[in-house]
mmCIF file as Biopython writes it, N, C-alpha, C and O atoms, coordinates in Angstrom:
data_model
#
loop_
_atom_site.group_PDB
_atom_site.id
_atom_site.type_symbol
_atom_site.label_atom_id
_atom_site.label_alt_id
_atom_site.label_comp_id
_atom_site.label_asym_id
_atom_site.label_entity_id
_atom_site.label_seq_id
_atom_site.pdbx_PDB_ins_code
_atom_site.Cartn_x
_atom_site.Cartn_y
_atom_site.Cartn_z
_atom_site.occupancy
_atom_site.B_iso_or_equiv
_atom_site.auth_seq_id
_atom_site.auth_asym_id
_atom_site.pdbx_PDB_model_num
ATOM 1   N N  . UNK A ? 1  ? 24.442 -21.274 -0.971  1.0 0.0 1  A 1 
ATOM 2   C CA . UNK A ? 1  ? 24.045 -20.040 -0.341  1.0 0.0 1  A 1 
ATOM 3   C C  . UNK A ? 1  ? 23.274 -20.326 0.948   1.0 0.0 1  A 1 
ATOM 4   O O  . UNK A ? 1  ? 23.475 -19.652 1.958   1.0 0.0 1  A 1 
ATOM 5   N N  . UNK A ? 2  ? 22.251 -21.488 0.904   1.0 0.0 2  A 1 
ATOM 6   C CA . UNK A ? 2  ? 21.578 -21.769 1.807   1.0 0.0 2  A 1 
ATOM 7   C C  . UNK A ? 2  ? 22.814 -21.822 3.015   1.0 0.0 2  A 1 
ATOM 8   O O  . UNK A ? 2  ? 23.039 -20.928 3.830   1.0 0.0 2  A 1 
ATOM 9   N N  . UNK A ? 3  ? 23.503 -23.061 2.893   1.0 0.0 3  A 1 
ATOM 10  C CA . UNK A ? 3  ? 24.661 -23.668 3.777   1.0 0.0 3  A 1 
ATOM 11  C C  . UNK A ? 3  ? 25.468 -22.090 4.324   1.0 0.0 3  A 1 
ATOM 12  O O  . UNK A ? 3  ? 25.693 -21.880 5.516   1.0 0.0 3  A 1 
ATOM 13  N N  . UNK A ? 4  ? 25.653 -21.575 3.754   1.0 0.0 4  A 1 
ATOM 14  C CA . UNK A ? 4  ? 26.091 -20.404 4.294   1.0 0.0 4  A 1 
ATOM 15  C C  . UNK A ? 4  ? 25.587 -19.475 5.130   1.0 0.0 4  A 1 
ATOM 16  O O  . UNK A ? 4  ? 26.167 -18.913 6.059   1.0 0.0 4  A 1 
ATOM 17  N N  . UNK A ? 5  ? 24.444 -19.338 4.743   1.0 0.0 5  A 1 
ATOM 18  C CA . UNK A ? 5  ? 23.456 -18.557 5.495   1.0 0.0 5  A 1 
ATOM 19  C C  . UNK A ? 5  ? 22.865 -19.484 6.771   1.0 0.0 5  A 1 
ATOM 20  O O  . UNK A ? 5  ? 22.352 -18.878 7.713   1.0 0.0 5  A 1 
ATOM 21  N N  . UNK A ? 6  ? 22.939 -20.989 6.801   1.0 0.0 6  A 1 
ATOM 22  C CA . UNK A ? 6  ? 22.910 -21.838 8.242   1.0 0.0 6  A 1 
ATOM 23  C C  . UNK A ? 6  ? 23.984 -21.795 8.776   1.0 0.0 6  A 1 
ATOM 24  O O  . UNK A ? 6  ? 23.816 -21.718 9.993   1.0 0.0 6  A 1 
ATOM 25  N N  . UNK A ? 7  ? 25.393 -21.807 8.408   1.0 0.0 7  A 1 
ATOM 26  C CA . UNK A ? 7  ? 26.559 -21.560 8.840   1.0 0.0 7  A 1 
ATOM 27  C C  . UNK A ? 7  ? 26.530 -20.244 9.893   1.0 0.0 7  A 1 
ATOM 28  O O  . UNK A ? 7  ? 26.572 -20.370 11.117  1.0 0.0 7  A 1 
ATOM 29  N N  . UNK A ? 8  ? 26.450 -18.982 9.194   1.0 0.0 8  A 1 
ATOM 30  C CA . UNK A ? 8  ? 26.285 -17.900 9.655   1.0 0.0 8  A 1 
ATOM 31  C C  . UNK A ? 8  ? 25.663 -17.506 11.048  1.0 0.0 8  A 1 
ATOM 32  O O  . UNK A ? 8  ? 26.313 -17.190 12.045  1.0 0.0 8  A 1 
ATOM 33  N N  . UNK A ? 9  ? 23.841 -17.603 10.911  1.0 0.0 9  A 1 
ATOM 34  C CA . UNK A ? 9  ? 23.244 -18.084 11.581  1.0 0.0 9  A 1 
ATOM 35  C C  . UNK A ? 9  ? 23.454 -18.748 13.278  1.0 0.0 9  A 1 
ATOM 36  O O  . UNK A ? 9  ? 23.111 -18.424 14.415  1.0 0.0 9  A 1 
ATOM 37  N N  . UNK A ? 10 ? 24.209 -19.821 12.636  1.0 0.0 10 A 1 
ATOM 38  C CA . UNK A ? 10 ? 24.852 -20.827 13.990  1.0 0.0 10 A 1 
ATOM 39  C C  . UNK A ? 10 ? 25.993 -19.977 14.880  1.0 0.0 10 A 1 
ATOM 40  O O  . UNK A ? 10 ? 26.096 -19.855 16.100  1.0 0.0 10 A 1 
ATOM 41  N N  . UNK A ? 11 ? 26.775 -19.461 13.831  1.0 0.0 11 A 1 
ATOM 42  C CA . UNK A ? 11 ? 28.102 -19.179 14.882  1.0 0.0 11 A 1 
ATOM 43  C C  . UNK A ? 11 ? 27.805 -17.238 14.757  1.0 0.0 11 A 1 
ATOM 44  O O  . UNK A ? 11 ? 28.739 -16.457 14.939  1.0 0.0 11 A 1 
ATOM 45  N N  . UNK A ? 12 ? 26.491 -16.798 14.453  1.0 0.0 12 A 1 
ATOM 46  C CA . UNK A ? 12 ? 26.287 -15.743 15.054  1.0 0.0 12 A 1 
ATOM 47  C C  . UNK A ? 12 ? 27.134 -14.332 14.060  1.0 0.0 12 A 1 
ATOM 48  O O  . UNK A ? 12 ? 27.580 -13.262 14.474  1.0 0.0 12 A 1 
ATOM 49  N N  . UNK A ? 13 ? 27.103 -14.798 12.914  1.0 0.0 13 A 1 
ATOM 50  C CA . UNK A ? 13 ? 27.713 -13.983 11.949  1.0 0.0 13 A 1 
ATOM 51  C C  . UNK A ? 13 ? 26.984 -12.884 11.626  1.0 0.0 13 A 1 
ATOM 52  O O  . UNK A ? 13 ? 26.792 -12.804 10.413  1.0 0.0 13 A 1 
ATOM 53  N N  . UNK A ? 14 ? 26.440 -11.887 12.359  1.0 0.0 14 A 1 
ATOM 54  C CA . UNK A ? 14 ? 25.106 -10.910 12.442  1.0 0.0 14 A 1 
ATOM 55  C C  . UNK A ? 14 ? 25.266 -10.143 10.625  1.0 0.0 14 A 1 
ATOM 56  O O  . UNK A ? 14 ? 24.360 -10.026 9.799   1.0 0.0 14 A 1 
ATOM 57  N N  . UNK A ? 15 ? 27.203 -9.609  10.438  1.0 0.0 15 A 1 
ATOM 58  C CA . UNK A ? 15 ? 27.229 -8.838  9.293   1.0 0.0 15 A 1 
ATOM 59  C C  . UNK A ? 15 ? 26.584 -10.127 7.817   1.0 0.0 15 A 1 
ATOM 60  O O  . UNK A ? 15 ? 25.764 -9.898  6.928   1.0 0.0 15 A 1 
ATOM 61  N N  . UNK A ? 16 ? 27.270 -11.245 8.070   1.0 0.0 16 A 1 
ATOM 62  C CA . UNK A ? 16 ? 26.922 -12.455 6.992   1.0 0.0 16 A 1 
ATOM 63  C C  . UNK A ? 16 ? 25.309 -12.701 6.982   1.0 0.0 16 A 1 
ATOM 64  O O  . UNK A ? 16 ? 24.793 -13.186 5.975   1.0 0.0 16 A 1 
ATOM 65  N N  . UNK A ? 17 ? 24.430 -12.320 8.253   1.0 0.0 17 A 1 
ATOM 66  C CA . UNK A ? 17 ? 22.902 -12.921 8.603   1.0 0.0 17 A 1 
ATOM 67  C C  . UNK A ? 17 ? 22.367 -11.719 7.773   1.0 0.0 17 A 1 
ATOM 68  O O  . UNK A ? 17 ? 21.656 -11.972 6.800   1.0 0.0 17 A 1 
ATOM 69  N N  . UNK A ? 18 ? 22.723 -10.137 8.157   1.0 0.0 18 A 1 
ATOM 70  C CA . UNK A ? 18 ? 22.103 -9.301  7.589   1.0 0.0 18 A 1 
ATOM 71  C C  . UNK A ? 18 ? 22.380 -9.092  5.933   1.0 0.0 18 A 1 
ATOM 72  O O  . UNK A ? 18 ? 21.537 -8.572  5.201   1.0 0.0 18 A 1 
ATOM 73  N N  . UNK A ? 19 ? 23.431 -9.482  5.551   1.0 0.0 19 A 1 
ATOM 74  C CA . UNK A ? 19 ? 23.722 -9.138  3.557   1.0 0.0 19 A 1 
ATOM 75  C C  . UNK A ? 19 ? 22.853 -10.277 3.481   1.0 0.0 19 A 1 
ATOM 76  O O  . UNK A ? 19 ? 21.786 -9.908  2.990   1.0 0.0 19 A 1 
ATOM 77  N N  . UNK A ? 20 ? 22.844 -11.676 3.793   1.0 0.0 20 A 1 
ATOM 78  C CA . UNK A ? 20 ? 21.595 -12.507 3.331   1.0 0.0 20 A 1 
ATOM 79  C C  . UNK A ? 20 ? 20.601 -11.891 3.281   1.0 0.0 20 A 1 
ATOM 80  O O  . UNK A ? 20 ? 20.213 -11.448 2.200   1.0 0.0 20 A 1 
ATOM 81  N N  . UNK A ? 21 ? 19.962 -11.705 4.346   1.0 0.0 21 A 1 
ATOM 82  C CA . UNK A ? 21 ? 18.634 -11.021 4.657   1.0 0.0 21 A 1 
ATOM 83  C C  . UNK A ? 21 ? 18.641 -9.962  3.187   1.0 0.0 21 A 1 
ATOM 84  O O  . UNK A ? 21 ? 18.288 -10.480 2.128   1.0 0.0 21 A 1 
ATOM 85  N N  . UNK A ? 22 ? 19.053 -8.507  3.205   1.0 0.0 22 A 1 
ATOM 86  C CA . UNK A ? 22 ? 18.945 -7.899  2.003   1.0 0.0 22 A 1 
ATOM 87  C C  . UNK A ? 22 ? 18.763 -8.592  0.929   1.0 0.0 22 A 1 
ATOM 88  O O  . UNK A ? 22 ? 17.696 -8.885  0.389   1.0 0.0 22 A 1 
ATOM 89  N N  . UNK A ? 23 ? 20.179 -8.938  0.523   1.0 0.0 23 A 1 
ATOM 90  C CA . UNK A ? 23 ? 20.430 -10.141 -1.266  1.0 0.0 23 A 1 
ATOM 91  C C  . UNK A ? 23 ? 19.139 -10.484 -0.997  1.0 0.0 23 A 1 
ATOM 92  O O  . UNK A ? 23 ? 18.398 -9.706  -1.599  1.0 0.0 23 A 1 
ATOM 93  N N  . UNK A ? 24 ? 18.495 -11.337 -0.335  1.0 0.0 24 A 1 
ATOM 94  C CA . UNK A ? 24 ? 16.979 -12.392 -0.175  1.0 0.0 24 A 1 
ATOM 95  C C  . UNK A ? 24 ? 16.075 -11.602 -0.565  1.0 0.0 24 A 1 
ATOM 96  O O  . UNK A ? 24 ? 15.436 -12.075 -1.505  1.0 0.0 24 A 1 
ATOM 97  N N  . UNK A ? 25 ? 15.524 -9.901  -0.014  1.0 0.0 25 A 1 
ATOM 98  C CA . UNK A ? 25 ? 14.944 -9.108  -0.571  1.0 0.0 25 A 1 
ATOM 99  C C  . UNK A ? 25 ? 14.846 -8.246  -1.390  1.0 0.0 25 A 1 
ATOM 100 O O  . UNK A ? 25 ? 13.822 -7.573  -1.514  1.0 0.0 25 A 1 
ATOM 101 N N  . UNK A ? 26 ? 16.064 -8.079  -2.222  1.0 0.0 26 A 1 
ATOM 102 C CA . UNK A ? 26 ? 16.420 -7.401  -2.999  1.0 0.0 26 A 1 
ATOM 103 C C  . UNK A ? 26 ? 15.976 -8.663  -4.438  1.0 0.0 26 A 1 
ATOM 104 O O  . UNK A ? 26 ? 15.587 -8.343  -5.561  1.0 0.0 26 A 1 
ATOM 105 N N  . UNK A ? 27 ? 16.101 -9.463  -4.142  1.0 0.0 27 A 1 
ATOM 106 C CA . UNK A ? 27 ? 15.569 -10.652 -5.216  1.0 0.0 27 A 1 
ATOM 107 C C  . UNK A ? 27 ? 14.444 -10.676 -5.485  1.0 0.0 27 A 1 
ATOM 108 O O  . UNK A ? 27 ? 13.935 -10.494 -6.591  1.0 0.0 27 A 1 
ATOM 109 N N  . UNK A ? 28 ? 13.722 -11.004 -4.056  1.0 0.0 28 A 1 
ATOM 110 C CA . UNK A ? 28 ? 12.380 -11.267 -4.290  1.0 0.0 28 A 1 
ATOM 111 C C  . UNK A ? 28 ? 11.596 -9.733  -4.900  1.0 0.0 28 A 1 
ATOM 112 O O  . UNK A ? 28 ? 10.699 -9.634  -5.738  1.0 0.0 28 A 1 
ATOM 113 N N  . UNK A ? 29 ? 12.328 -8.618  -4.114  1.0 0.0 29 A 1 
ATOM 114 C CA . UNK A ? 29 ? 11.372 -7.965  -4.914  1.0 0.0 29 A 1 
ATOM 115 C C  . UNK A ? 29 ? 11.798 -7.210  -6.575  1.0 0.0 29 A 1 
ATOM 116 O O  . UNK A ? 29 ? 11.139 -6.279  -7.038  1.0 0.0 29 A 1 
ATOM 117 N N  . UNK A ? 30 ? 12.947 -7.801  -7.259  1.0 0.0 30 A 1 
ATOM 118 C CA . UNK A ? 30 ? 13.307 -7.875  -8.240  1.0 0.0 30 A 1 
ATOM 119 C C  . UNK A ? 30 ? 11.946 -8.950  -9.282  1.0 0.0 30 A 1 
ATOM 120 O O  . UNK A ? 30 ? 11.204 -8.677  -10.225 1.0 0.0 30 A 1 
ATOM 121 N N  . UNK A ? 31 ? 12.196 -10.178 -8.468  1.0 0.0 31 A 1 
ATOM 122 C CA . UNK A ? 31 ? 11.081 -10.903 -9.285  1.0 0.0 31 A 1 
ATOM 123 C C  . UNK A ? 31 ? 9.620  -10.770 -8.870  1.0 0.0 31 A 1 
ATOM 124 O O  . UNK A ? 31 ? 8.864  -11.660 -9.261  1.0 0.0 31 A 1 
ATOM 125 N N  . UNK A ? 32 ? 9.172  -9.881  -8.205  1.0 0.0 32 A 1 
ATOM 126 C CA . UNK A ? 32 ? 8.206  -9.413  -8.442  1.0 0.0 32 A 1 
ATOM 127 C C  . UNK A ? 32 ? 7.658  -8.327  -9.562  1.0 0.0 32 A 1 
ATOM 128 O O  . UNK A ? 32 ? 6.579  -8.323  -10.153 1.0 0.0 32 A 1 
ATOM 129 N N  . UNK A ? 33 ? 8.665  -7.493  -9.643  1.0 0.0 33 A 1 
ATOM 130 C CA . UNK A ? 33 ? 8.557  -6.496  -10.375 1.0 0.0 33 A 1 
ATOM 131 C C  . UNK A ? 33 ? 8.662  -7.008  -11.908 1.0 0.0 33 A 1 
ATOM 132 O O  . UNK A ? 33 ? 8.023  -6.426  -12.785 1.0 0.0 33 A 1 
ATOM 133 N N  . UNK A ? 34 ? 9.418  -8.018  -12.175 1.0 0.0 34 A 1 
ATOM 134 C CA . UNK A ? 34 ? 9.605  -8.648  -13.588 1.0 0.0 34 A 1 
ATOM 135 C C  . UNK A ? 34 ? 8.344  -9.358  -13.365 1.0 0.0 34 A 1 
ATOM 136 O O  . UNK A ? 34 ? 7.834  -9.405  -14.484 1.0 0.0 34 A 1 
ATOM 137 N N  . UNK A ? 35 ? 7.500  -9.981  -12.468 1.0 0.0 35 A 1 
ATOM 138 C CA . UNK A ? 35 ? 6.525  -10.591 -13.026 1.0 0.0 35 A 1 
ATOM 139 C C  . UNK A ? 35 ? 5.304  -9.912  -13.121 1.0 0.0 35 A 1 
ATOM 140 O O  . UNK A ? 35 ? 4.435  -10.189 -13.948 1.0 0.0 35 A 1 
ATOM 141 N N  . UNK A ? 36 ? 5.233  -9.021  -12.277 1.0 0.0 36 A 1 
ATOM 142 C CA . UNK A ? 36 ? 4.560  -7.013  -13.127 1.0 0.0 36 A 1 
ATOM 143 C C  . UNK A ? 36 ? 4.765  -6.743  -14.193 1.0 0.0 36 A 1 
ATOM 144 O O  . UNK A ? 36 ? 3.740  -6.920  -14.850 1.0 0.0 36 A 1 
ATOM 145 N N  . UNK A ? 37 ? 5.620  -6.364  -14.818 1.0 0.0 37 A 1 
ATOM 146 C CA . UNK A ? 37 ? 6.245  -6.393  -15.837 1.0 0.0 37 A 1 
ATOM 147 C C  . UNK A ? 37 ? 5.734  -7.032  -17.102 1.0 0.0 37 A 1 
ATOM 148 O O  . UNK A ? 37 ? 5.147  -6.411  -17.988 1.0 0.0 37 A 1 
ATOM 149 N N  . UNK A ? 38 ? 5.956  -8.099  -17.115 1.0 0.0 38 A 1 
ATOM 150 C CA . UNK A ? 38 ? 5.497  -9.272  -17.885 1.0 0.0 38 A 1 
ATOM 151 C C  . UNK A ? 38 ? 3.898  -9.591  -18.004 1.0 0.0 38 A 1 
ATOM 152 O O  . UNK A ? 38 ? 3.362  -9.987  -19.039 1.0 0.0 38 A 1 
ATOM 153 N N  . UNK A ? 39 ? 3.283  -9.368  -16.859 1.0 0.0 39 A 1 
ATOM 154 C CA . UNK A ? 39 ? 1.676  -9.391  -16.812 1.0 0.0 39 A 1 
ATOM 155 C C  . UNK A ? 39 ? 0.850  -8.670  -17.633 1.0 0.0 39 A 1 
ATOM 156 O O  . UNK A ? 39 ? -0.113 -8.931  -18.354 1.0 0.0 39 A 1 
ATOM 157 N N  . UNK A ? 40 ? 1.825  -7.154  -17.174 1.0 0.0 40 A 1 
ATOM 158 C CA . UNK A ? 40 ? 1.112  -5.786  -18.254 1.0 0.0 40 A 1 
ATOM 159 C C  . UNK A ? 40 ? 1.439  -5.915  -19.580 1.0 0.0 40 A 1 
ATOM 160 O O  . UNK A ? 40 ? 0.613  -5.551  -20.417 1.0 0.0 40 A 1 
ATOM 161 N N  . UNK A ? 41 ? 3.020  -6.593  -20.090 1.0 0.0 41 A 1 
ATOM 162 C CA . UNK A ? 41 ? 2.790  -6.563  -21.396 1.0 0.0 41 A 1 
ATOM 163 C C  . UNK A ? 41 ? 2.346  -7.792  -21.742 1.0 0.0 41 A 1 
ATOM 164 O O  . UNK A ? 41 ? 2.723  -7.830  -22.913 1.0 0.0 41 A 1 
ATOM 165 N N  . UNK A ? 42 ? 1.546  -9.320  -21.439 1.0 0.0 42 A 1 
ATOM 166 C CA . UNK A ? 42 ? 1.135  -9.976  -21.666 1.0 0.0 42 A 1 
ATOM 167 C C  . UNK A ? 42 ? -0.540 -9.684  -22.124 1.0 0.0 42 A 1 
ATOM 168 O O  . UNK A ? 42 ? -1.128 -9.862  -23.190 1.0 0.0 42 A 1 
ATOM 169 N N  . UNK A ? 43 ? -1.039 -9.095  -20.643 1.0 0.0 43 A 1 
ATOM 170 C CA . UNK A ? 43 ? -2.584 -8.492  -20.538 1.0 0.0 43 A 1 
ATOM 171 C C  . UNK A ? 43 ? -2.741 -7.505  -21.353 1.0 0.0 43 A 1 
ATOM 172 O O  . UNK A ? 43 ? -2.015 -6.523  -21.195 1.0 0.0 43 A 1 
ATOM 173 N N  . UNK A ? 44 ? -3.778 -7.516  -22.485 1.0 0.0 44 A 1 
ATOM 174 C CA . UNK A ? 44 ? -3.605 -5.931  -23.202 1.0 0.0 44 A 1 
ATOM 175 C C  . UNK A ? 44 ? -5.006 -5.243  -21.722 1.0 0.0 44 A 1 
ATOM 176 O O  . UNK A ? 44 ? -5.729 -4.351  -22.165 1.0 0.0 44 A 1 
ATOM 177 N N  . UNK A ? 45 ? -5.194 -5.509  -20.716 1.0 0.0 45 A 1 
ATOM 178 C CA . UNK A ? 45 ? -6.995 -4.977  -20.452 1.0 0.0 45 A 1 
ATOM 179 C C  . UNK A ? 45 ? -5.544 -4.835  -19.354 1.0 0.0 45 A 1 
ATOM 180 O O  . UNK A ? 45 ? -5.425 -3.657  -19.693 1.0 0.0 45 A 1 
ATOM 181 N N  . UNK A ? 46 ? -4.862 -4.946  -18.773 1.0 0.0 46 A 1 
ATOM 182 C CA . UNK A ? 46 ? -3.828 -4.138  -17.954 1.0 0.0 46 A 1 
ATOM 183 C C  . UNK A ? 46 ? -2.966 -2.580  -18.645 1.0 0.0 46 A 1 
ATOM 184 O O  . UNK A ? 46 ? -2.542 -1.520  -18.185 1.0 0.0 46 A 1 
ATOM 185 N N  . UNK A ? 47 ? -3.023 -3.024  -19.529 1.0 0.0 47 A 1 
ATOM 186 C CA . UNK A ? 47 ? -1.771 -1.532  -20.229 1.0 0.0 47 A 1 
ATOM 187 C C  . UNK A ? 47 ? -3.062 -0.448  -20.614 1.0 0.0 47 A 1 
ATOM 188 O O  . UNK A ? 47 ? -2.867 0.751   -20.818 1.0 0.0 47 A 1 
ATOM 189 N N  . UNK A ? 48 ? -4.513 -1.153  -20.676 1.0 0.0 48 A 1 
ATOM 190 C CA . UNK A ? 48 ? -5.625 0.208   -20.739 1.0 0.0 48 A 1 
ATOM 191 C C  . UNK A ? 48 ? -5.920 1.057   -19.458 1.0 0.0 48 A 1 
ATOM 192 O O  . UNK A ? 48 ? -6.480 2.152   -19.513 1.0 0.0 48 A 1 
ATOM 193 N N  . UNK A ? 49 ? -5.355 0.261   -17.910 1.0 0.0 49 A 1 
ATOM 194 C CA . UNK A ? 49 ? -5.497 1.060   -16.706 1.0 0.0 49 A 1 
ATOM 195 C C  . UNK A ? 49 ? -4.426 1.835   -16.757 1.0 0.0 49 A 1 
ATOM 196 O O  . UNK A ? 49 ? -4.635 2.992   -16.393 1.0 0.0 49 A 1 
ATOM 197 N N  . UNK A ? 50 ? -3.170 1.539   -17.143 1.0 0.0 50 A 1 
ATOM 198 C CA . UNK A ? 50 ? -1.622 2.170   -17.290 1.0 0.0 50 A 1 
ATOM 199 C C  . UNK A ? 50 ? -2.443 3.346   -17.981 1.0 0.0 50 A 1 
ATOM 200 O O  . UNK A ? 50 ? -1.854 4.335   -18.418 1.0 0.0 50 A 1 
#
């Protein structure tokens, strides 16, 4: 994915630069939210502010 996204990049593939860009943030803030997620039902002194 990396190699692709340097590929892209180089020869100016703007539609291939921008779906990286998204997919990349659409991830990260996927695993943010699972590690939210996971905190509150780990922490019981988090699910008492919920």
């Amino acid at each position: 994915m990396a190699q692709l996204a340097t590929i892209a990049v180089l020869n100016l593939h703007l539609d291939t630069i921008m779906s990286f860009v998204i997919l990349s943030a659409f991830i990260y803030v996927g695993c943010n939210l699972c590690a939210d997620l996971a905190y509150a039902w780990l922490d019981p002194r988090v699910r008492e502010k919920l």
